[in-house]
N, C-alpha and C positions, 0 to 999 in steps of 0.2 A: 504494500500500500504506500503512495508517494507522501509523503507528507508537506506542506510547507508552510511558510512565516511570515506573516507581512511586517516589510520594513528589513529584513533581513539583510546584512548585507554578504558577499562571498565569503571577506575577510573572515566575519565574523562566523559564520559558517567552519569556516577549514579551522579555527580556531577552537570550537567547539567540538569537531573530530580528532582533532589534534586530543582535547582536553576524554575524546570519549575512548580511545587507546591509551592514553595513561591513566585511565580506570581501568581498564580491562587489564593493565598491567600490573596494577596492583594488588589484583581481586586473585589474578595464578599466580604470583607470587605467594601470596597471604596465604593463597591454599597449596601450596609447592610448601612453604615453613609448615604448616600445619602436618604434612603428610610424613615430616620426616622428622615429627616429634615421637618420643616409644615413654613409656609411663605404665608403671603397675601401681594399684593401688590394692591391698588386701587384708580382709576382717571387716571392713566397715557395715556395722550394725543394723540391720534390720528390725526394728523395733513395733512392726505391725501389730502381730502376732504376740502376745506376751506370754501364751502357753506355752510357744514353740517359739523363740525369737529368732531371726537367721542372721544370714551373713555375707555377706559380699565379696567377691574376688574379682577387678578388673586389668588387662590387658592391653592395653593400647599401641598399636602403631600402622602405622599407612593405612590412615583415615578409617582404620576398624578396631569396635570394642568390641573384645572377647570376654562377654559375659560367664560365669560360675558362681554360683551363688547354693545357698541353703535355702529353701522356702517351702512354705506351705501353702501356700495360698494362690492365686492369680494376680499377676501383675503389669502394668501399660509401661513398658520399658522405653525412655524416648532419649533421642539427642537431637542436635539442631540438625541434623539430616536427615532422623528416619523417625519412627512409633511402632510398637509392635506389643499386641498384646502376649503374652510369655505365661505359658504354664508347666509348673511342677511335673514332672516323671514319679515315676511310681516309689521312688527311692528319693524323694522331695528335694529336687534337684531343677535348678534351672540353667542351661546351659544355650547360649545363642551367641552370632557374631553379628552385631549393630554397627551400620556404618555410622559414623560421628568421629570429631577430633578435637572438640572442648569441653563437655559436660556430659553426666549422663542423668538421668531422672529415672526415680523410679518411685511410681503411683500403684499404691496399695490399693484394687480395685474393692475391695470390702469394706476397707473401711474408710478410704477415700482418701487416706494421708500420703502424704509426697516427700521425699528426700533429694532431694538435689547434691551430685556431687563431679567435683573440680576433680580432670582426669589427672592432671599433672600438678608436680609441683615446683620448688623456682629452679634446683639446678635442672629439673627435666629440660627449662625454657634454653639455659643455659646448652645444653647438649644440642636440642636441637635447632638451633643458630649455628652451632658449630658443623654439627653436619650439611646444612641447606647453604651455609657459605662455600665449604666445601668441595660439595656438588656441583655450585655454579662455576668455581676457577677456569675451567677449561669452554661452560658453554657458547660465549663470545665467539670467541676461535671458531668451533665447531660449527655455528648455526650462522657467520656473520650474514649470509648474503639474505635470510629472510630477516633476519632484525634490520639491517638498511629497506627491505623492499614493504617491512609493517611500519617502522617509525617513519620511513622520510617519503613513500610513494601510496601508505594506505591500504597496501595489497593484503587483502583479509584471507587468503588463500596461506599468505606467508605466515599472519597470525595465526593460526589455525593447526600450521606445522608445528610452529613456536610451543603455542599449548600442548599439544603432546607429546611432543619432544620433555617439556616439564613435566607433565602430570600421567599417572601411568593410566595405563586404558584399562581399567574395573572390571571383571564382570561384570553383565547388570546384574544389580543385586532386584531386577524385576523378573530375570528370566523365568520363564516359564516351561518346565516340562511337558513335552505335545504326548495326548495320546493316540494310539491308534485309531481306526475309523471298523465302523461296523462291530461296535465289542458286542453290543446285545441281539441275539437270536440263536436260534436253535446249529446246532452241527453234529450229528453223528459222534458217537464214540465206538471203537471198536469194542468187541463182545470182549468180556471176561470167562474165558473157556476153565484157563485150568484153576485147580487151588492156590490162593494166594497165604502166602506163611507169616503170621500175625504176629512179629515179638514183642510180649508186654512183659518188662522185667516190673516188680514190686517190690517193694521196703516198707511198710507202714501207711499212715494216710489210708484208712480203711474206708472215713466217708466218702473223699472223693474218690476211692478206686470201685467202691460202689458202682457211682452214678457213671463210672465209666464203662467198667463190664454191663450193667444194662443197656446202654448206649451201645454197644457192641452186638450186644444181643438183637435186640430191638432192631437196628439202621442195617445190619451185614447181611443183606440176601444172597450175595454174592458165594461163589465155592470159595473156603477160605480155609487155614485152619490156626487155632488160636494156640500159641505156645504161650503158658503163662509161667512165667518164672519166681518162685518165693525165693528173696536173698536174706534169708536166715532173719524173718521180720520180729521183733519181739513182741508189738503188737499182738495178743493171744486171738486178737478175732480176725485177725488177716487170714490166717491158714483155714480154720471154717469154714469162711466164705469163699474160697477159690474150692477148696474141695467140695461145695454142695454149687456152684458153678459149673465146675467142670461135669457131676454125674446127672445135671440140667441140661447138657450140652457136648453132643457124642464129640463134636469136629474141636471141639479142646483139650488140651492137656495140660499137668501139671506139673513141672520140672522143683525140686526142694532142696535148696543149697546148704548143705547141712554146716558149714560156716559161710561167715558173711565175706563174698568175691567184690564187691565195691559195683556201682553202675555200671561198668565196664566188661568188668568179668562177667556179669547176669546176662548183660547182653551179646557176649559172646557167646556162652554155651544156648543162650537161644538160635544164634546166628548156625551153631555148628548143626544143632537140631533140622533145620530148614532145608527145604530143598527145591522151592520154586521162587518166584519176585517173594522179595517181604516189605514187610512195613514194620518198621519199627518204632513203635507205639507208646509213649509214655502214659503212665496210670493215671494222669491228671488232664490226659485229653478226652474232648466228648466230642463222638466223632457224630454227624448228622446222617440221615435219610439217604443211602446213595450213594455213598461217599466210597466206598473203595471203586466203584468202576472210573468215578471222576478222578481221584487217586492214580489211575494205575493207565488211562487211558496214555498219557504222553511215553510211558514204557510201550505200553505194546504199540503203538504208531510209530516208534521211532528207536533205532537201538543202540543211536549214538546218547539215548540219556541214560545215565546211572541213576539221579534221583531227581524225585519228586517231592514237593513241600507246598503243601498247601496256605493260604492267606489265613491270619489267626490274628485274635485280639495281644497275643504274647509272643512273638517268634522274629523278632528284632526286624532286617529288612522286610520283612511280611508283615508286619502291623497294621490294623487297620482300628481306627482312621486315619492316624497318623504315624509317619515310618520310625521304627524305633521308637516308639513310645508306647508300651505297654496300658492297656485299659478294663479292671475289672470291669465285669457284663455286668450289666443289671436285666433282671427280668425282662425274658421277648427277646432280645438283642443279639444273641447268640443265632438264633431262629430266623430272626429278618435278616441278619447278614448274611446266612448260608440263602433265602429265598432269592437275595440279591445275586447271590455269587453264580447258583444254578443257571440265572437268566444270561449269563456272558456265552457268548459263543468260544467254545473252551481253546480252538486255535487262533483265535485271535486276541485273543486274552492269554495265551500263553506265555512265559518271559523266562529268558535265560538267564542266570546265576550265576555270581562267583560260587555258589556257597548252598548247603542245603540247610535246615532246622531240625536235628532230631527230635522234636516232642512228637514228629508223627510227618515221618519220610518214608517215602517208599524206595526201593534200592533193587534196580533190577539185578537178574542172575548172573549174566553173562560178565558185568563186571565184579558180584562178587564172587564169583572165582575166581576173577583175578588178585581180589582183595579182602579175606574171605573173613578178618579179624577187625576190632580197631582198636589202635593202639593204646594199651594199658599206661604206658609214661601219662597218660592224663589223669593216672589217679579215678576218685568217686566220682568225675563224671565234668560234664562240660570242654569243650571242644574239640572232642573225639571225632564227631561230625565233620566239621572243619576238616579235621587233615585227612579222612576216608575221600573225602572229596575233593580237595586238589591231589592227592595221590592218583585219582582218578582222572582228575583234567589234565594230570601230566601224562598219564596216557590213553587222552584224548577222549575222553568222554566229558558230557556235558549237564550240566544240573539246570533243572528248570522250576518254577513256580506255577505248581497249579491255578490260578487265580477264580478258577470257576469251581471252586471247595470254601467252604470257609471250614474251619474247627477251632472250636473255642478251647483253650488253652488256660490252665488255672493253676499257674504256675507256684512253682518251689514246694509243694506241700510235702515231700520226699526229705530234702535237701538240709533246711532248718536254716540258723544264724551265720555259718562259717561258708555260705556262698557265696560272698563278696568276696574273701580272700581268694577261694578256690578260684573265680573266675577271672582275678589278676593275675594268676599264677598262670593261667592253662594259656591265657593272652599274648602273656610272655614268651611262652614256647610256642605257638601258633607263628608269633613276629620273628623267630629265631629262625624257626624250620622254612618259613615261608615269608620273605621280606617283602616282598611286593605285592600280600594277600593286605595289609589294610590299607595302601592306597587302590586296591580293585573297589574293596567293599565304598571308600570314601566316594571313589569316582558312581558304581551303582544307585548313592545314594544323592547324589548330587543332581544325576541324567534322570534319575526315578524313572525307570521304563515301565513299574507297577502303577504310573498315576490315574492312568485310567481305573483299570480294576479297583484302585485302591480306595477313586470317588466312588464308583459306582455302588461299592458293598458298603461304600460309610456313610454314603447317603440313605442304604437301605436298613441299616443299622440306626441311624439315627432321628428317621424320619418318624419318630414317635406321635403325633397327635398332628397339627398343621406346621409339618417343617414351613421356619418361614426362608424365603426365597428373595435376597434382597437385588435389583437390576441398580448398575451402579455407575460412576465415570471413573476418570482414571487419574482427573486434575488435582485433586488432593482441595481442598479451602474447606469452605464451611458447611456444605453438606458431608464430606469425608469423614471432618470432626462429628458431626450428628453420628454419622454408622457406625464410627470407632466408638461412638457410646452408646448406643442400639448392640454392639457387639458384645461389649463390656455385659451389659444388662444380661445376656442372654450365657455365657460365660458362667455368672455369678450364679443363673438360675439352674445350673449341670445343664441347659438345655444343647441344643445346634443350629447353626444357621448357614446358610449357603449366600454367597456374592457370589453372582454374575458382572464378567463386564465383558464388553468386546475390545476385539484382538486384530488393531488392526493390519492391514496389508494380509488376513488370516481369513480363513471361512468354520473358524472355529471359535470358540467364548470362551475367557478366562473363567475358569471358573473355582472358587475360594470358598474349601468349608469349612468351619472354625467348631471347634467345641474346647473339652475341658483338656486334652491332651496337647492340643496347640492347632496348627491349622496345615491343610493339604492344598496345594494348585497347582493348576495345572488346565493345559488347553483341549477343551473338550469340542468333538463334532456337535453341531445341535439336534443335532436328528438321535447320536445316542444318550444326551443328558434330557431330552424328552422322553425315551424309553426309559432311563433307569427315573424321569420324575412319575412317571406312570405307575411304577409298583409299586407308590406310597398311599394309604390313606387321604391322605389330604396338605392343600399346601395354603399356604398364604402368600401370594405374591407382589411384593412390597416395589413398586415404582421410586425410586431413591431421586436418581438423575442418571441420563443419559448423555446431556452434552459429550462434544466431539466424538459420538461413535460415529461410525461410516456412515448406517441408515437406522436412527435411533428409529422414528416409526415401524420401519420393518421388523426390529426388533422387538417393538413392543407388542406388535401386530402378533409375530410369534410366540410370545413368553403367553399370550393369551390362551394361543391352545392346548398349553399344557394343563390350562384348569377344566377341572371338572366343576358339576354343578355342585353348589356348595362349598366351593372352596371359597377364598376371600383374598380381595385385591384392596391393595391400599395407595391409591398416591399421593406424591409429596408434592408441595411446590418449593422447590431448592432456587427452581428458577421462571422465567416461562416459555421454555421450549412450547409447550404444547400447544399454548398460543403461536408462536413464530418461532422460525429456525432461529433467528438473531435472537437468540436466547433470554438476552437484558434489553430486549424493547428498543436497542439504541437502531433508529433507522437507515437509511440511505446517507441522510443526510449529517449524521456521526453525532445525534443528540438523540432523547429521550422522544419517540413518534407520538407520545401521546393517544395510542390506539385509536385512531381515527377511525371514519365510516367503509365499509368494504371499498369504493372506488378507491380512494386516495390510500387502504391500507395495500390493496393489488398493483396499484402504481409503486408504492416506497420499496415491496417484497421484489418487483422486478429488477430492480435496481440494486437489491443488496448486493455487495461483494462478498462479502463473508460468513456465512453462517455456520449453522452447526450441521455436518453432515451432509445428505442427501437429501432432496426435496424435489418435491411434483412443481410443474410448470405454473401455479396457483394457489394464493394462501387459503382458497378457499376449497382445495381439497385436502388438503395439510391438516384445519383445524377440522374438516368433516371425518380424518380419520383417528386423531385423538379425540374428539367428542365419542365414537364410539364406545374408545377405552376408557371413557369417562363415565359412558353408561352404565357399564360395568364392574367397574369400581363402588365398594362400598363405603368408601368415606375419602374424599377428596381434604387432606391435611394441608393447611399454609399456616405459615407463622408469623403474618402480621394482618392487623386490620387492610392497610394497605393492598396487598397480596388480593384480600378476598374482593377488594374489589375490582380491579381490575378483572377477575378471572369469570365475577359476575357480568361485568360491562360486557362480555363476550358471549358469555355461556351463563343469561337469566337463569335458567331452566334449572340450572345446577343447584341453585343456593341450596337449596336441601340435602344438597348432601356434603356441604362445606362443612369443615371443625378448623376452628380456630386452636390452633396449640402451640405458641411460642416456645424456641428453645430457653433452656434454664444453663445459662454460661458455668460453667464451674473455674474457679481457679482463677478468678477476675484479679488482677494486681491489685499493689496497696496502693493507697493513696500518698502521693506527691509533695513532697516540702515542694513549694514553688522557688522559682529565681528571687534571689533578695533584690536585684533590679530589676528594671522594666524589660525582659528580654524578649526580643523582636526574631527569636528562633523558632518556626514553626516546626511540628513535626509529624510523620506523616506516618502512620502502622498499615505492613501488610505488601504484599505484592499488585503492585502499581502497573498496570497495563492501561490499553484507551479506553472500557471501559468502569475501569477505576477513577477514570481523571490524571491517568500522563498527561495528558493535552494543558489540562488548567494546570498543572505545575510547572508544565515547564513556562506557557506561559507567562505566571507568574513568575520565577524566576528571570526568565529575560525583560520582564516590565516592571520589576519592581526596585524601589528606590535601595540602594546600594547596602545599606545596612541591615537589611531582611537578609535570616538566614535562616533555608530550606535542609532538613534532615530527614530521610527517610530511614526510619526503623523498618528494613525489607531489603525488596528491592525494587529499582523500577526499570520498565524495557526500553534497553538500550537505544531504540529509536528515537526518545524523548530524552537521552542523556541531556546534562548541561552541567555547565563548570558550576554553577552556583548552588547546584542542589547536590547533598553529601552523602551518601549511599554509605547506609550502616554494613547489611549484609543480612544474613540468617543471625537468626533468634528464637530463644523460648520466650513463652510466653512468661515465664518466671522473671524474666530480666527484662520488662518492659517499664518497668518504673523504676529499677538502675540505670536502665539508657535514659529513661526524659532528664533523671540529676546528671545523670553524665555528661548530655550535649546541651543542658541548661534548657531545655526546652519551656517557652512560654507559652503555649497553645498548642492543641492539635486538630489537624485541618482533615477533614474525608473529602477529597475532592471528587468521590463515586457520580457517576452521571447519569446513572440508571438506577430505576428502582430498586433497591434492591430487597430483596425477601427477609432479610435476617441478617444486621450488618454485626456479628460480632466485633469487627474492629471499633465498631462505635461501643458497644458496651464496655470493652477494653478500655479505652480510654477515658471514657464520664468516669470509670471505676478511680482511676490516677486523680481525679476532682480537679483536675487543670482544665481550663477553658477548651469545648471541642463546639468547632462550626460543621455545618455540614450542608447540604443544600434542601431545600424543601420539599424532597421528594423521597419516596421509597418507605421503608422501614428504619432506616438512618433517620429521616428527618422524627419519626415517630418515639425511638428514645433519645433522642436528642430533646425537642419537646418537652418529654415526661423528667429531666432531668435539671437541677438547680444550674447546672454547667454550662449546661447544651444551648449550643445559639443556632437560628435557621437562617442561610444565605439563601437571597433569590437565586433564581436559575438566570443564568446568563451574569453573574456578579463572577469576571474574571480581569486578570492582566492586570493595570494601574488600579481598576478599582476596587477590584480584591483586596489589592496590597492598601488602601487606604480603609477599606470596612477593619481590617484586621486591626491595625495602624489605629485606629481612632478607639474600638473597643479597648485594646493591651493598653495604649495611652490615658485613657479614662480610669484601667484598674477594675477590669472586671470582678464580681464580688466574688467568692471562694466558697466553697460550701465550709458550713458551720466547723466544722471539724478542723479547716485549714485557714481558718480566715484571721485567727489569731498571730 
C-alpha cells in the first residue's frame, strides 16, 4: 500500500529512512546481545500450592528457556515472546523449552497468583557483552559489501542478509506436524489362522491382574494360547486365582517359578514356552474387544516387522492424548478411545518406530528366533524392550505402532517405589549400548508421525459430554488473550477442548487439543477431523475469530456440518468480519465507513484493497452467508454496548439473540506516581499498525511542536516509522507501569481508528490512573467515558491539533484520580 504526506519534503523523506534502518539496526543488535546471553537460575520457590510447594529450575541461552520445575498444579508459563499453558506429568513435573531472553512469568492458574522472574543476573550481562562483542570483530570484514549496499544505497535485500547472517534461523517454534490423509474408514485385516502365544509374567497386584485376565477372557476370540507365569508372588491370593483361571480356561497354562527370576527371567521362560507370534503382555494391561487381530494384523501383512505396540494412555511415544505424558482413565475413557482407534483405517494409521513398549507388544516368530531371549543385564525389568528391538533393526527388521488399538495401561502396580532408580539405571545402558537411540527417539518425537492417530483417539477419548470446538486466528491480540482464558477455565475444570485454525498455503487445519496433560497439534485433513468429530456425542462449536484465514466463510460454512441437531454454536464478536471482510469497519477510504446504506456500502466493498481472506464479488452475498451462520447460532456474544449495535444496525432481526458479556481484564497494572513536571511524553500501548492509528502518530509526530515526545510501549509498523517516535519493543504486561516511570510518561494516547470490540489496551492504561485520550468511537471510547481519567477526542482531531488538544489538557493539569492526586 503506497503511503504519502503532504508537505513532505524528499530531504526529509531519505532522512526519515535513513533514521528507519538505524532502528532496525538497533532492534538485531538488541536481539543478537540478547541471544548470546546463557543464565541458570535454580530452586526459586513456588509458593502456590502450600501443601505441596514447588520449585523452579531455569536454563537460559539462544533466546530459549529451558523450563524444570516441581509442581502440582497447572500453570500459564509466559515471556515476552511466547505463553503457554504447562501441565504436570504424572510424577509432578513440568518440563518445557519457552522461547524468551528476559523474564519469565509464571501464573498459578488456580489460584490466580503470579511470580515474575529476572533470567539473568549482573555478571550474566557482563559475559554476554563479552561474547556479542566478540562475535562481531570479524563481521565488518566478512559482510562489508551488504552493510555499504543497506547503510548508504537502502538495498533491503542486503538488510535482510545482514539479519541473518546475525541472528540464527529458529525452528518455528509454530511448526506443525502434518498428518496423513484418509486415517478414518474401514480396511481389511488379514485372518488370524494360527494360535497366537500370550506371555503374561505376574508378581502381585492381584486386583489389577484380575481385571486383566477377565479382559482377556472376555475380548480374545481369536486362537490364542495364554502362558501365565507366577514369579514366586507372595501375595497368597495371586496363585488361586491363576489356578481356578487356568481350569476356567483349557487354551491356558500355568508356569510356577519356585524362586523369584526378576521380570526378565518370567519373561523369558514364557518366551522359551512359545512357539508361534507372541505378545507379551503385562498384568496391568486391559486389552479391548478385538484387539489381538488388530495386534497382530501388521505381522502377518508384512515380515519385515518384529513388533507391534499398540496406542495406550501409559507407553511413552504412544501416549495418548498427549506424547509422553502418561494419563490415569477415568471412567468411559479407556472404551471411547479404543471406539476411536477401531475407526482408523489400520494402514494408514500405521507408523514406524525406533522403539516398541512392552506392556503389551507383539513380537513376530521369524525374528524371535533370531533373538529368542532378552537380555537379563536389565535387571527386574525396564528396557529390555528397547534393546530386543534395535538388536532387531540392526538386523533389519522394523517396529511399528499399531494406532488402530488402543489399550489402556495402569501402570507400575508390579514394580513399587524403586522404579525411578531402576529406570535411570537401565537408561544408562540403553545410551551406552546404543548412542544414537535417544536422538532417534528425540527426532520421532519432534516429527510426531503418530499426530494424526494420536488427535483422533484423544478426541474420542475426551469428547465427554459437548466437547467444545473452538474456530480460531492465528494473530495472537485480544481475542487470543480471551481463549488463553476460555483455555485456562477448561484446564482447571479436568475438562478438553479443541482449536481449530487454518493453515495457510495448506488444504489442511491446524488443529490444537488441550487438556490436563498439556496439549497435541498438528495439521489435520478436514474431511478426517469431520469423521473423527462425528463419533462424539455432541459438540459445541464456539466461532472465536477467523481473521486472515484464506476463506474464513468457507470455513465456517464447513465447521457447520459437522453439527448435529442439538449440538450448540456460539459466536463471538472479536471483530466484525461477518459484517465485512475489512474486518475493523475501516473503508476504502482508510477511516471508520460508518456502515452506511447497501449502495454506498457495495460501492466502498468494491474498492477495498485489503481484506481479510477470500470474498464473493458483493457485500451482499458475504453478509447473506454469515446471517445464515447467525441463524444458527445460539447466542451471538459481543463485549460492548457499542459492538451490539452496530451488529443490530445490520442484522435487526438478531437482537434476540444478542448477550452482552464484557471481558473481565485480569492483571490490570498498578497505578502510576505521575511526572513531578508537566511532561509533554505521550505514550502509546500495544502493536500499532493502520488500523491502530500508525497514521495519526506518525502524523503527529511530524506536526507536532518540537518538544512533544512520542513513546511506544510495543511496536509500531515500520511503514509509519519516524525519528521522533521511540519504539520500546516487546513487553509484559507486568512492566507497563515500570515503563510509563521509566520514559516519564504524561499521558497515554489510543490512536485506534476503528471501532473497536474490546480495547484492553485502554483498560491497561485508565488502570496506570494517568491521563488516556482516545477517540469517540468503538468500545475504547466506552471505558474511556466510564472512567475518572479517560478523555474523548473527536474523530478527525489529528497532526497540529492533536498536539494542541493534548498541549492544552497536560498544561491545565489534568485532575488525577483520588488515589494519585495527592
Amino acid at each position: 500500500m503506497a503511503i504519502s504526506y503532504h508537505g513532505e519534503t524528499a530531504e526529509r523523506r531519505r532522512a526519515d529512512m535513513t533514521t528507519s534502518r538505524l532502528a532496525a539496526t538497533r532492534r538485531v543488535l538488541k536481539t543478537f546481545f540478547w541471544m548470546r546471553m546463557r543464565g541458570r537460575r535454580k530452586g526459586i520457590a513456588l509458593p502456590f500450592d502450600h501443601d505441596r510447594p514447588g520449585q523452579l529450575d531455569l536454563q537460559t541461552a539462544d533466546g530459549v528457556i529451558r523450563i524444570s520445575a516441581g509442581a502440582a498444579r497447572i500453570a500459564r508459563v509466559g515471556s515476552e515472546a511466547a505463553t503457554m499453558l504447562l501441565a504436570p506429568d504424572a510424577e509432578g513435573r513440568i518440563r518445557h523449552d519457552l522461547p524468551g531472553m528476559r523474564f519469565l512469568t509464571w501464573h498459578d492458574v488456580r489460584s490466580g497468583q503470579e511470580i515474575r522472574v529476572p533470567l539473568f543476573r549482573a555478571r550474566d550481562y557482563a559475559f554476554g557483552g563479552l561474547r556479542a562483542a566478540l562475535s562481531l570483530i570479524l563481521f565488518p570484514f566478512r559482510h562489508n559489501a551488504d552493510l555499504i549496499g543497506y547503510f548508504l544505497r537502502g538495498d533491503s535485500a542486503a538488510g535482510d542478509r545482514l539479519e541473518r547472517a546475525l541472528l540464527p534461523q529458529l525452528v518455528d517454534a509454530d511448526h506443525m506436524p502434518e498428518a496423513g490423509t484418509e486415517l478414518v474408514g474401514d480396511c481389511p485385516m488379514p485372518p488370524l489362522t494360527e494360535p497366537v502365544d500370550i506371555v503374561l509374567p505376574v508378581y502381585n497386584a492381584v486386583e489389577v491382574l484380575t481385571l486383566c485376565l477377565e479382559r482377556i477372557a472376555a475380548n480374545t476370540a481369536e486362537p490364542h494360547r495364554l502362558i501365565l507365569i507366577d514369579d514366586a508372588s507372595p501375595d497368597p491370593g495371586v496363585r488361586p486365582l491363576l489356578e481356578d483361571f487356568v481350569r476356567r480356561h483349557p487354551q491356558a497354562r500355568l508356569l510356577v517359578n519356585q524362586q523369584n527370576l526378576g521380570f526378565i527371567g518370567t519373561v523369558n521362560r514364557g518366551l522359551a514356552e512359545a512357539r508361534g507370534h507372541v505378545v507379551l503382555l503385562n498384568s496391568d494391561a486391559l486389552v479391548p474387544p478385538g484387539w489381538l487381530t488388530r495386534l497382530m494384523a501388521p505381522i502377518l501383512d508384512d515380515a519385515s516387522i518384529a513388533s507391534v505396540t499398540p496406542l495406550s494412555n501409559d507407553a511413552e511415544i504412544f501416549d495418548v492424548p498427549v506424547e509422553c505424558r502418561p494419563r490415569p482413565l477415568g471412567p468411559g475413557e479407556a472404551e471411547a478411545a479404543d471406539r476411536a482407534a477401531a475407526r482408523l483405517n489400520w494402514r494408514r494409521a500405521l507408523c514406524e518406530a525406533p522403539v516398541g513398549v512392552g506392556f503389551c507388544m507383539a513380537m513376530a516368530r521369524h525374528w524371535l528366533d533370531l533373538l529368542p531371549e532378552l537380555d537379563t543385564a536389565f535387571g527386574r525389568g525396564y528396557g529390555e524392550e528397547v534393546d530386543w528391538c534395535r538388536k532387531a533393526a540392526a538386523l533389519g527388521a522394523r517396529h511399528v505402532c499399531a494406532a488402530h488399538l488402543f489399550v489402556e495401561h495402569r501402570s507400575g502396580s508390579s514394580f513399587g517405589a524403586e522404579k525411578a532408580e531402576r529406570v535411570r539405571a537401565n537408561n544408562r545402558l540403553i545410551s551406552n549400548r546404543y548412542p544414537g537411540y535417544d536422538l532417534m527417539v528425540q527426532q520421532f518425537r519432534d516429527s510426531d508421525p503418530l499426530v494424526g492417530p494420536r488427535l483422533a483417539v484423544g478426541i474420542g477419548m475426551l469428547g465427554r459430554g459437548a466437547l467444545r470446538i473452538y474456530l480460531a486466528h492465528r494473530l495472537g491480540g485480544g481475542s487470543e488473550l480471551w481463549l488463553q482464558a476460555r483455555l485456562e477455565e477448561v484446564l482447571v475444570e479436568d475438562a478438553a477442548a479443541l482449536v481449530l485454525r487454518d493453515a495457510p498455503g495448506t488444504d489442511r487445519l491446524q488443529v490444537e487439543l488441550y487438556c490436563r496433560e498439556g496439549v497435541t497439534r498438528g495439521l489435520l485433513d478436514a474431511s478426517d477431523l469431520a469423521a473423527m468429530l462425528a463419533g462424539l456425542d455432541a459438540r459445541h462449536l464456539i466461532y472465536s475469530n477467523l481473521v486472515a484465514s484464506e476463506d474464513p466463510l468457507g470455513l465456517m460454512q464447513q465447521a457447520l456440518s459437522w453439527l448435529a441437531p442439538g449440538d450448540r454454536l456460539s459466536v463471538l464478536f472479536h471483530d466484525f468480519l461477518p459484517l465485512c471482510p475489512s474486518y475493523t469497519l475501516i473503508g476504502s477510504k482508510g477511516r471508520f465507513c460508518g456502515l452506511p446504506g447497501p449502495e454506498a456500502c457495495q460501492s466502498c466493498y468494491a474498492r477495498l484493497a485489503v481484506t481479510s481472506g477470500r470474498r464473493p464479488p458483493e457485500i451482499a452475498t458475504w453478509r447473506a452467508g454469515w446471517r445464515r451462520v447467525m441463524e444458527r447460532a445460539d447466542e451471538l456474544i459481543v463485549f460492548s454496548e457499542d459492538s451490539r449495535n452496530h451488529l443490530t444496525r445490520i442484522w435487526p432481526g438478531l437482537a434476540g439473540r444478542i448477550v452482552l458479556r464484557p471481558h473481565r481484564p485480569d492483571h490490570l497494572p498498578r497505578r502510576v506516581v505521575p511526572p513531578r513536571d508537566a511532561s509533554l511524553t505521550v505514550g502509546v500501548l500495544g502493536a500499532i499498525g493502520h488500523n491502530k492509528g500508525a497514521g495519526i502518530l506518525r502524523d503527529l509526530a511530524e506536526k507536532a511542536a518540537p518538544d512533544l515526545g512520542i513513546v511506544v510501549i510495543g511496536k509500531i509498523d515500520p511503514a509509519f516509522a519516524h525519528r521522533r517516535i521511540r519504539v520500546h519493543g516487546a513487553y509484559g504486561r507486568d512492566e507497563i507501569a515500570d515503563l510509563a516511570e521509566k520514559y516519564r510518561i504524561g499521558c497515554w494516547l489510543i490512536p485506534s481508528i476503528w471501532p473497536e470490540t474490546f480495547c484492553f489496551a485502554a483498560h491497561e492504561t485508565l488502570a496506570t490512573g494517568l491521563p488516556v485520550f482516545v477517540y469517540d468511537i468503538g468500545a475504547q471510547a466506552g471505558a474511556a467515558a466510564a472512567a475518572i481519567n479517560g478523555h474523548l477526542l473527536p474523530l478527525g482531531c489529528e497532526g497540529e491539533a492533536l498536539d494542541r488538544h493534548l498541549r492544552r489538557h497536560l498544561g491545565a493539569g489534568i485532575a488525577m484520580p483520588p488515589a494519585l492526586s495527592a
